[in-house]
Biopython code that builds the backbone (N, CA, C, O; Angstrom):
import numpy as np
from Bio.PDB.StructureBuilder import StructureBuilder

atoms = [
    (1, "UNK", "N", (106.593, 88.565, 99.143)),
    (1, "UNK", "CA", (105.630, 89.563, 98.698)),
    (1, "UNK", "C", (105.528, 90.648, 99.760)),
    (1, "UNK", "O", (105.587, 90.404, 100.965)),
    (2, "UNK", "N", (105.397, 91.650, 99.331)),
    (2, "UNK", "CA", (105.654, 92.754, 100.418)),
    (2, "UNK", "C", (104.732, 93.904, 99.496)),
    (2, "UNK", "O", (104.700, 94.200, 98.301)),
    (3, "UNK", "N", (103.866, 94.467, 100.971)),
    (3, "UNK", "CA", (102.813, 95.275, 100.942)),
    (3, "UNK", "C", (103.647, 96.036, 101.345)),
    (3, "UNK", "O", (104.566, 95.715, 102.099)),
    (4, "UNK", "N", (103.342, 97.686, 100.683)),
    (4, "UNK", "CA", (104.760, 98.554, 100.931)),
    (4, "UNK", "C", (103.764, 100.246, 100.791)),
    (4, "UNK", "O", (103.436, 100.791, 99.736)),
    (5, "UNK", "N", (103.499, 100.711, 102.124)),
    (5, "UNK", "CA", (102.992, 101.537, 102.396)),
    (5, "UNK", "C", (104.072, 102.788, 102.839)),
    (5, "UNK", "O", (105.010, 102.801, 103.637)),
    (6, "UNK", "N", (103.484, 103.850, 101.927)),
    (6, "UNK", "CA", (105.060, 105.058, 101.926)),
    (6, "UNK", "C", (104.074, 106.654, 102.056)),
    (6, "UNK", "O", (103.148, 107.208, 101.463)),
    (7, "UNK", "N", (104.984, 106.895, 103.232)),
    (7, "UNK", "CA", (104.426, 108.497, 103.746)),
    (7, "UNK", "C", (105.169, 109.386, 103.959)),
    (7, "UNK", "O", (106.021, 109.285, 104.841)),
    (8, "UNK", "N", (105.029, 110.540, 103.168)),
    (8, "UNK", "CA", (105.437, 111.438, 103.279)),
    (8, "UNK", "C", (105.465, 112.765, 104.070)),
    (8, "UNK", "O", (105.310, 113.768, 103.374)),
    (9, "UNK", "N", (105.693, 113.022, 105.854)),
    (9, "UNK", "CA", (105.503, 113.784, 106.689)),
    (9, "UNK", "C", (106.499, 115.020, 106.909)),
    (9, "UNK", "O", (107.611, 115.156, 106.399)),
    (10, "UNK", "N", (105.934, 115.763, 107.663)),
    (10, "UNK", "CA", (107.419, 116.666, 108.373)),
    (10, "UNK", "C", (107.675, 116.311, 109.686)),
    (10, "UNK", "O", (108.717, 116.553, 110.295)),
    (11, "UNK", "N", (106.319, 115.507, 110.275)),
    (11, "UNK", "CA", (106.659, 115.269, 111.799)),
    (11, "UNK", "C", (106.457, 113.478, 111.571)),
    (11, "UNK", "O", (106.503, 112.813, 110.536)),
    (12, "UNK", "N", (106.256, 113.128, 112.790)),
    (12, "UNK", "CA", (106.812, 111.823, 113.125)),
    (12, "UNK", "C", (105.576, 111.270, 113.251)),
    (12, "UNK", "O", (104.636, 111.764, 113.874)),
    (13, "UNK", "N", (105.585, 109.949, 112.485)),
    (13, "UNK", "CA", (104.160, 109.400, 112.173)),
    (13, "UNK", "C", (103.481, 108.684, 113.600)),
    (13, "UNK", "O", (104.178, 107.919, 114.266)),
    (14, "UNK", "N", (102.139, 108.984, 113.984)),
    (14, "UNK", "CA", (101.871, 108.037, 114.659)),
    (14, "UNK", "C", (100.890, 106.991, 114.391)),
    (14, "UNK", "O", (100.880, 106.676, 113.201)),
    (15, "UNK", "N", (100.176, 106.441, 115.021)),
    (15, "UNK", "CA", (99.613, 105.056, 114.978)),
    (15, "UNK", "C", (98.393, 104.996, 113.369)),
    (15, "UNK", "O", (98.050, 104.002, 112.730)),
    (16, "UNK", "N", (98.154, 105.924, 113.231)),
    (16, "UNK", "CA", (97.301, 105.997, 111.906)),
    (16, "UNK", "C", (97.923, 105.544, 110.508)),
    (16, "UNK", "O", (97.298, 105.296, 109.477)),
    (17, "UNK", "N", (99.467, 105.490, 110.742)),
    (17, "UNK", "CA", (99.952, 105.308, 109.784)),
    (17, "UNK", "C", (99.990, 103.459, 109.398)),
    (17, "UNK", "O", (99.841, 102.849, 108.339)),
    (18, "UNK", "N", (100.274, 102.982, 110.890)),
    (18, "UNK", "CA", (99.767, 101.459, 110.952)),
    (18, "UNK", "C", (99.059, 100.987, 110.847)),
    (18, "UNK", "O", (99.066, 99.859, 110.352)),
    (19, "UNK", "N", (97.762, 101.760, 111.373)),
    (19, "UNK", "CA", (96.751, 101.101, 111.507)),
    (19, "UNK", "C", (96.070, 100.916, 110.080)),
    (19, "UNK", "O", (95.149, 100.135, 109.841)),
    (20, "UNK", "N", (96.791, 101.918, 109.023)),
    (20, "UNK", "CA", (96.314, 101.945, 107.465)),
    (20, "UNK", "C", (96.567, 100.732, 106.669)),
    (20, "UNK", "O", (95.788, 100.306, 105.817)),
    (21, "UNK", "N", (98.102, 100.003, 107.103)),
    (21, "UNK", "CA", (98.569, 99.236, 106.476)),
    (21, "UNK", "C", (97.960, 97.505, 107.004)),
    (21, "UNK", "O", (98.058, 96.443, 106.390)),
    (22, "UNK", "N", (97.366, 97.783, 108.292)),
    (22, "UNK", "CA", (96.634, 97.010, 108.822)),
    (22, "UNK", "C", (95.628, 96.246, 108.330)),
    (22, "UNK", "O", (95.276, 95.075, 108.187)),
    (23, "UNK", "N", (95.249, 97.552, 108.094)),
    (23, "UNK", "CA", (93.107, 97.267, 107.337)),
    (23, "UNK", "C", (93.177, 96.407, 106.108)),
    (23, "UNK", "O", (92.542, 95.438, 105.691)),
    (24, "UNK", "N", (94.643, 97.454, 105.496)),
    (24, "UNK", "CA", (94.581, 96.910, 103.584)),
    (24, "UNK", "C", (95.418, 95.532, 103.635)),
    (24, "UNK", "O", (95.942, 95.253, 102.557)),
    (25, "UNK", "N", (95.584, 94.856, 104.410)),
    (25, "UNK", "CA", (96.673, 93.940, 104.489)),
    (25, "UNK", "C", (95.411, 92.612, 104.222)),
    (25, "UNK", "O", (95.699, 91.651, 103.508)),
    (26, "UNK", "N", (94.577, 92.684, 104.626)),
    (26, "UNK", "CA", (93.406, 91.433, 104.493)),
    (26, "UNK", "C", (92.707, 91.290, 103.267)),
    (26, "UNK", "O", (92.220, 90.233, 102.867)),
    (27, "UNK", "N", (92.659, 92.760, 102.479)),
    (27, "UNK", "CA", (92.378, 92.851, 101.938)),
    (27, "UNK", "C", (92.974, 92.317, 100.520)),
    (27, "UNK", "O", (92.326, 91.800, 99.610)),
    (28, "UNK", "N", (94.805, 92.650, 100.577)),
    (28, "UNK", "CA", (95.094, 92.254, 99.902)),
    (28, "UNK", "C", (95.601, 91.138, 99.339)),
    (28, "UNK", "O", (95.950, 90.981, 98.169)),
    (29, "UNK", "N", (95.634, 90.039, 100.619)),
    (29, "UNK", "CA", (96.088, 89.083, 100.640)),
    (29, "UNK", "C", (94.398, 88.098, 99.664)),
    (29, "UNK", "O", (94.253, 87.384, 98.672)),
    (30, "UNK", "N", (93.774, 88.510, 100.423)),
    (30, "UNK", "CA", (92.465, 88.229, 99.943)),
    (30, "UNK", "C", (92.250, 88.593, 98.293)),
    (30, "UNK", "O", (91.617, 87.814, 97.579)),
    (31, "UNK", "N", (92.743, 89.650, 97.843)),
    (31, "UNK", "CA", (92.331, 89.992, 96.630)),
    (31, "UNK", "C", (93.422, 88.851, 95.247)),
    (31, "UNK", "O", (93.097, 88.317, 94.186)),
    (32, "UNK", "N", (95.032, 88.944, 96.199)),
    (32, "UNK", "CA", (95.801, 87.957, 95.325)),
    (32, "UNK", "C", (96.137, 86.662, 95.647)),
    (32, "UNK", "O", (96.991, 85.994, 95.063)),
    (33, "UNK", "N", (95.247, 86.196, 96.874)),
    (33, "UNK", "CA", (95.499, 85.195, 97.232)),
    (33, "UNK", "C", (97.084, 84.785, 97.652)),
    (33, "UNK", "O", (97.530, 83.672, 97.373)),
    (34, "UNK", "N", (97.585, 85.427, 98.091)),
    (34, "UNK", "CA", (98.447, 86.007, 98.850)),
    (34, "UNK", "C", (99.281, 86.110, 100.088)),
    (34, "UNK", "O", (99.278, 87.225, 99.567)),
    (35, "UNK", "N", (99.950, 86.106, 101.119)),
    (35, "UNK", "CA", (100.577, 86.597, 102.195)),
    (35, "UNK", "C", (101.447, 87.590, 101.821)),
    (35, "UNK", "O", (102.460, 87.319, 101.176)),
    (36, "UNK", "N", (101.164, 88.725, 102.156)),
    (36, "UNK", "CA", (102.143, 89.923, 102.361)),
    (36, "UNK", "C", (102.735, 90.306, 103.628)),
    (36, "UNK", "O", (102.031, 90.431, 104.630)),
    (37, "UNK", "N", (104.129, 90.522, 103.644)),
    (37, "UNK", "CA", (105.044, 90.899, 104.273)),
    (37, "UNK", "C", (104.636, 92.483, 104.655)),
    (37, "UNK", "O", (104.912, 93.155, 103.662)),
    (38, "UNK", "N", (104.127, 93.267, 105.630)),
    (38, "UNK", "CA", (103.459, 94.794, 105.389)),
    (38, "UNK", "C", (105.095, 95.241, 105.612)),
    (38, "UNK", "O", (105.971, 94.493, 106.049)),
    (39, "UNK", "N", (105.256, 96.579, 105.218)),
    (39, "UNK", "CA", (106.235, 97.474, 105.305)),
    (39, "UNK", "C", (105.644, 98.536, 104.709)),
    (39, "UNK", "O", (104.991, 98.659, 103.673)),
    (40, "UNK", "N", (106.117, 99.533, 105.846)),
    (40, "UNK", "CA", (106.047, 101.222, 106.184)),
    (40, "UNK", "C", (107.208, 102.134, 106.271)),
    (40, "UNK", "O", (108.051, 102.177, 107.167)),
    (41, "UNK", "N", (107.118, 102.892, 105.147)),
    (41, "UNK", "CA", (108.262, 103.697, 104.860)),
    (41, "UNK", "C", (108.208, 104.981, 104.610)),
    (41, "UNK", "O", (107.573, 105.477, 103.679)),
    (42, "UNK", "N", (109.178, 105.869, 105.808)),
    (42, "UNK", "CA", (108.538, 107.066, 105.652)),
    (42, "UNK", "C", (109.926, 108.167, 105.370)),
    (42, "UNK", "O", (111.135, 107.951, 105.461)),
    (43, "UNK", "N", (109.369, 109.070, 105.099)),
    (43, "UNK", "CA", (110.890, 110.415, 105.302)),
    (43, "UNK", "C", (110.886, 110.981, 106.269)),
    (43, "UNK", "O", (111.813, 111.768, 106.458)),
    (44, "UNK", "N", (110.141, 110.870, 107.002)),
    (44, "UNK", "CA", (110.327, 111.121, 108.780)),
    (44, "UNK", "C", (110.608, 110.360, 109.473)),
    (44, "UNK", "O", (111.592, 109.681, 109.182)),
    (45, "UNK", "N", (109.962, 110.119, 110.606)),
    (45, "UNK", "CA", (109.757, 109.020, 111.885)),
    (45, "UNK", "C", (108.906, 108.722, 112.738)),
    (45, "UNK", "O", (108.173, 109.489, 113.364)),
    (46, "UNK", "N", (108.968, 107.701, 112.786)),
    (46, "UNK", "CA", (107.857, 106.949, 113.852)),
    (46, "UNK", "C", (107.927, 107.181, 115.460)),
    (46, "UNK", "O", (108.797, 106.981, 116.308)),
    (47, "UNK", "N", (106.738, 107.642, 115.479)),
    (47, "UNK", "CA", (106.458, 108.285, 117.129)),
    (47, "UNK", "C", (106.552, 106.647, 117.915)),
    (47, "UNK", "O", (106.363, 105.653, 117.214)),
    (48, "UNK", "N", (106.886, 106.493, 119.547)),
    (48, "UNK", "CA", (106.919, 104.994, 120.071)),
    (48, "UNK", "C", (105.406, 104.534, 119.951)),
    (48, "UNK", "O", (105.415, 103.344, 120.267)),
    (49, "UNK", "N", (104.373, 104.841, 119.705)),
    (49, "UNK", "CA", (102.932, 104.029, 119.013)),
    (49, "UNK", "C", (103.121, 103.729, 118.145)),
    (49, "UNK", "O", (103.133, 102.516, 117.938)),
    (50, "UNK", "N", (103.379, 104.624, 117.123)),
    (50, "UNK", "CA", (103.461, 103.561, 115.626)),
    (50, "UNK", "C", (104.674, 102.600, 116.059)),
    (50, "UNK", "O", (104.245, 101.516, 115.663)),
    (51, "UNK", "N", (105.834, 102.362, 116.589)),
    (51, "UNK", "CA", (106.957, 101.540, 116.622)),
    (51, "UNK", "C", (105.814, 100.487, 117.367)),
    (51, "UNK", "O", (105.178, 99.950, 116.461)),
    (52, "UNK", "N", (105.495, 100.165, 118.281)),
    (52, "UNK", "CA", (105.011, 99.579, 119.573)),
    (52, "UNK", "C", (103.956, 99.077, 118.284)),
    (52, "UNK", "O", (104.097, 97.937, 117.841)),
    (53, "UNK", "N", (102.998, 99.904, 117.768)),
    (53, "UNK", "CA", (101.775, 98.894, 116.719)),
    (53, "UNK", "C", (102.598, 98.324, 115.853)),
    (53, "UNK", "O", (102.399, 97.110, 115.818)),
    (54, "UNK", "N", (103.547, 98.725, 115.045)),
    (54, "UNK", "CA", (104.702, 97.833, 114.476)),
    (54, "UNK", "C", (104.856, 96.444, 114.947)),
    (54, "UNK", "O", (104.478, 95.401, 114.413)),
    (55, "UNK", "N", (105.520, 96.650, 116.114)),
    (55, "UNK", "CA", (105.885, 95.585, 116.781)),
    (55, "UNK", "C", (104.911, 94.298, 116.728)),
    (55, "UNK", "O", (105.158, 93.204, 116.219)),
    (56, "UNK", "N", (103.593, 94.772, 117.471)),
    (56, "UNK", "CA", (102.581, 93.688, 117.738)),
    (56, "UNK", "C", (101.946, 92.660, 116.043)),
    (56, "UNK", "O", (101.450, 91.550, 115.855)),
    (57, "UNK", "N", (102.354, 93.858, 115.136)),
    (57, "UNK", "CA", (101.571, 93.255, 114.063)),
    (57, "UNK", "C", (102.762, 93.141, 112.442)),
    (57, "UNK", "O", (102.569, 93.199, 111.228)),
    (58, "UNK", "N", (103.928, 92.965, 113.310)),
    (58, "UNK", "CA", (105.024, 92.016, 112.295)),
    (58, "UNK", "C", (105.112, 93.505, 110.779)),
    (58, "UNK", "O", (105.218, 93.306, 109.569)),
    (59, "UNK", "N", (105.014, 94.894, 111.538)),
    (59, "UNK", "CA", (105.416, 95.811, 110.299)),
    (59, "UNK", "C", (106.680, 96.416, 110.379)),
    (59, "UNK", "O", (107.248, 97.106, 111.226)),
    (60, "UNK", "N", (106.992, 95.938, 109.183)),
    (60, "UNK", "CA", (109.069, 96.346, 109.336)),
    (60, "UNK", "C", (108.677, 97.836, 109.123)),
    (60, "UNK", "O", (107.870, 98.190, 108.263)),
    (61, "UNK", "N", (109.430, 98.832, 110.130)),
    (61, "UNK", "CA", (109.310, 100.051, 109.261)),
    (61, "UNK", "C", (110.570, 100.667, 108.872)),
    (61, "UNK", "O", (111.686, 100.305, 109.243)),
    (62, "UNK", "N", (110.269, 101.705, 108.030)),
    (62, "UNK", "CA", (111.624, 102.062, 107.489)),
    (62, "UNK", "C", (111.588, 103.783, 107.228)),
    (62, "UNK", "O", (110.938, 104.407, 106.389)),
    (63, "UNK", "N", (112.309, 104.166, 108.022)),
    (63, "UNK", "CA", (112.209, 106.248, 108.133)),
    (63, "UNK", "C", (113.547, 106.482, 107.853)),
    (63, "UNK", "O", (114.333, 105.607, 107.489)),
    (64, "UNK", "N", (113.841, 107.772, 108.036)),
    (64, "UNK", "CA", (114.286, 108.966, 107.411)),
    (64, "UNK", "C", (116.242, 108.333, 107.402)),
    (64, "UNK", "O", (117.059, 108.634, 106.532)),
    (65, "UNK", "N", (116.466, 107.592, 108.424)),
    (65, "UNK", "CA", (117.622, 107.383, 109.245)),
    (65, "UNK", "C", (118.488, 106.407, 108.171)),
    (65, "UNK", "O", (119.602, 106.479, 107.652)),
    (66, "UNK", "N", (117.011, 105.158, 108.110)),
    (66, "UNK", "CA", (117.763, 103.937, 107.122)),
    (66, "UNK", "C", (118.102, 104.646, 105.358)),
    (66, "UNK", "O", (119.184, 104.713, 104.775)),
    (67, "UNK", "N", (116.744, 105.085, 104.889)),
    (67, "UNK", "CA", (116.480, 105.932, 103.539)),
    (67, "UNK", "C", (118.260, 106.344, 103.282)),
    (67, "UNK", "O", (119.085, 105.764, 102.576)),
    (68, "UNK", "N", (118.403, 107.488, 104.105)),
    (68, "UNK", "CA", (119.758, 108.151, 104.236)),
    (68, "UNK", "C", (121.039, 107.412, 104.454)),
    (68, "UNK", "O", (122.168, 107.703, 104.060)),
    (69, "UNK", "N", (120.408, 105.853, 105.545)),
    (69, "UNK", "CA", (122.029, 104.919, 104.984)),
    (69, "UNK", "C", (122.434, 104.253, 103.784)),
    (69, "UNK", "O", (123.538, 103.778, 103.517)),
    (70, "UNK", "N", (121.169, 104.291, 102.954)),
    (70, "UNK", "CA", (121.053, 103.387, 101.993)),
    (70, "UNK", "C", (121.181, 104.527, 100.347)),
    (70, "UNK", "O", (121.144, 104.185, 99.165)),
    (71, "UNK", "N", (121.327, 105.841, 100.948)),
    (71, "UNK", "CA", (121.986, 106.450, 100.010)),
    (71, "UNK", "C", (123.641, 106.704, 100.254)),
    (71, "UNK", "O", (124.373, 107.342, 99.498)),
    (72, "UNK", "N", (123.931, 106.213, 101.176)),
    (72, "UNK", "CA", (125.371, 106.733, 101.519)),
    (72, "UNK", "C", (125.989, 105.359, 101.303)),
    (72, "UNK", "O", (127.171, 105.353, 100.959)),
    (73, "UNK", "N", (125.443, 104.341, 101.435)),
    (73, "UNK", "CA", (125.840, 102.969, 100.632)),
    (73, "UNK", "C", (125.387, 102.434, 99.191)),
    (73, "UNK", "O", (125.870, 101.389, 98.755)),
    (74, "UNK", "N", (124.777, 102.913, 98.719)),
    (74, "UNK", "CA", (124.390, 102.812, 97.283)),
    (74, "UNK", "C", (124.179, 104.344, 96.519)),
    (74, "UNK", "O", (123.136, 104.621, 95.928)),
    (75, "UNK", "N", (125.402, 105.335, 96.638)),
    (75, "UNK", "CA", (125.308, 106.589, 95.907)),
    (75, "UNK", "C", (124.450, 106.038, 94.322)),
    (75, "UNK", "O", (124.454, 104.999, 93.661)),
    (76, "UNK", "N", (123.824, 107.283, 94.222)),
    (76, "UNK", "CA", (123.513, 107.606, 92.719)),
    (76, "UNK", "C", (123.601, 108.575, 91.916)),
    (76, "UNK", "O", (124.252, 109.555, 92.280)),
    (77, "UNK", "N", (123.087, 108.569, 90.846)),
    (77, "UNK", "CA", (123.668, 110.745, 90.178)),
    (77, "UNK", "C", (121.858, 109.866, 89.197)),
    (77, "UNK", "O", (121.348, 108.761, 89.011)),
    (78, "UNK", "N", (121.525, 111.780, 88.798)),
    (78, "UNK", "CA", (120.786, 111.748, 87.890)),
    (78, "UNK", "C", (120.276, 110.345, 86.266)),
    (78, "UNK", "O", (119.304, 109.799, 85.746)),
    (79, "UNK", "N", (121.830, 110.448, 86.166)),
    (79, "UNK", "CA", (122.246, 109.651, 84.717)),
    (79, "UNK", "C", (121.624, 108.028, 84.935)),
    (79, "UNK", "O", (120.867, 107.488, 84.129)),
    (80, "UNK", "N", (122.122, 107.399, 86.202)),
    (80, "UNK", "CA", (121.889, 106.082, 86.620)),
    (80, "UNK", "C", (119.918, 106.066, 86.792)),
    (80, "UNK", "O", (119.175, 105.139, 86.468)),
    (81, "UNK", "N", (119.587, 107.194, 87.300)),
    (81, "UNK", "CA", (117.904, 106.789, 87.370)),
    (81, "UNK", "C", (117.671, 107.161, 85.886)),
    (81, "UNK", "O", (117.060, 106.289, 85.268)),
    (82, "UNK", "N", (118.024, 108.276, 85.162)),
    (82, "UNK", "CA", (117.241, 108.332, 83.798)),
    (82, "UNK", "C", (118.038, 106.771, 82.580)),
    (82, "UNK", "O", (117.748, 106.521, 81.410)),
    (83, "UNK", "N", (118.934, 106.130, 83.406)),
    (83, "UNK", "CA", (118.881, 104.827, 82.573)),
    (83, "UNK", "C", (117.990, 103.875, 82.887)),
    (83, "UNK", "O", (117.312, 103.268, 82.058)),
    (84, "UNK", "N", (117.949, 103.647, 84.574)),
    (84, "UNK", "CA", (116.882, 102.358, 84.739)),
    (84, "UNK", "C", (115.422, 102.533, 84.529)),
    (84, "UNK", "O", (114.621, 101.600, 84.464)),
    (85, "UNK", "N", (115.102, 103.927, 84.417)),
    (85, "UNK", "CA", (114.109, 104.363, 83.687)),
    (85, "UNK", "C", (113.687, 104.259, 82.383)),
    (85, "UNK", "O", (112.478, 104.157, 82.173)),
    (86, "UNK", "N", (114.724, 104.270, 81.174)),
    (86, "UNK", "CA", (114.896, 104.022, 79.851)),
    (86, "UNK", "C", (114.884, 102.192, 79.767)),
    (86, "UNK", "O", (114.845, 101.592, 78.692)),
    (87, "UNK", "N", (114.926, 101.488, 81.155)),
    (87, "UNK", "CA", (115.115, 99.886, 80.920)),
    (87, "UNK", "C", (113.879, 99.771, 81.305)),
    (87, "UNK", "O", (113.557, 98.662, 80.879)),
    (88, "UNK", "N", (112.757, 100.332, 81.982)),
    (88, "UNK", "CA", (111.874, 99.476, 82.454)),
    (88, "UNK", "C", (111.070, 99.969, 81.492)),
    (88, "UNK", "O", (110.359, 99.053, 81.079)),
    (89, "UNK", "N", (110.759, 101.391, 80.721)),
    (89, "UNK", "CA", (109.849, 101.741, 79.555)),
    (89, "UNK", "C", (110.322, 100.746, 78.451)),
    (89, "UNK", "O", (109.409, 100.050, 78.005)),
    (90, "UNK", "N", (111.693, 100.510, 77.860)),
    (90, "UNK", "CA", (112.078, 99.639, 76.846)),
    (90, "UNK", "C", (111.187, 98.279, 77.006)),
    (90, "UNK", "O", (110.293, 98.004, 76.206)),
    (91, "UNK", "N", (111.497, 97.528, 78.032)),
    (91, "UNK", "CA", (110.907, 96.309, 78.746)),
    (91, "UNK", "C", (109.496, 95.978, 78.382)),
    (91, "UNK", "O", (109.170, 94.825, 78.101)),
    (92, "UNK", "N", (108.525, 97.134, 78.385)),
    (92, "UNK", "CA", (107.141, 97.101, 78.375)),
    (92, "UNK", "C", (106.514, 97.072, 76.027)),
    (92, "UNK", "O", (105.547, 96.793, 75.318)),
    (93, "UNK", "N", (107.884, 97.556, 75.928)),
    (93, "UNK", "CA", (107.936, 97.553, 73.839)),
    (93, "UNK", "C", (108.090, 96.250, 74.042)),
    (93, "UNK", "O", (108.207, 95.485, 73.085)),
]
sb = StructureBuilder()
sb.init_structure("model")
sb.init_model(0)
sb.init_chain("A")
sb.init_seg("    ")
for serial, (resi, resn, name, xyz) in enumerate(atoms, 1):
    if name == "N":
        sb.init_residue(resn, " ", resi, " ")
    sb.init_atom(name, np.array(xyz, "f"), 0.0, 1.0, " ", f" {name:<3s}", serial, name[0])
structure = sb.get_structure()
């Protein structure tokens, strides 16, 4: 189960961005009875505070660097998202 907190910056996130996923993490484990895995994912990057609060409190993060390997290893085109899009609306008929 994975708590999956996603930000969208131009500069490089610092510790506020952890400390968000922090708070809601008790919460949510609490609400589904639960353990969540936290993960932070951004289109920028993490200043060494947010990495360093990472560290202490088990949050995988994931910025601009991985995003971009994981399009250059799993290419896509338009056509492939407006299908898995047409599978998950079908799914819900």
């Amino acid at each position: 189960n994975l708590l999956i907190q996603v930000k969208q910056s131009g500069s490089k996130l610092g510790i506020n961005s952890g400390q968000e996923i922090i708070y809601a993490l008790p919460e949510y484990s609490k609400k589904y009875n639960r353990t969540f895995k936290p993960q932070l994912i951004t289109n920028s990057f993490f200043n060494p505070i947010a990495v360093e609060l990472a560290k202490q409190h088990n949050i995988e993060l994931i910025d601009r660097k991985d995003i971009e390997k994981w399009i250059e290893e799993f290419p896509l085109n338009i056509d492939d998202i407006d299908n898995k899009l047409k599978d998950r609306i079908s799914s819900f008929n």
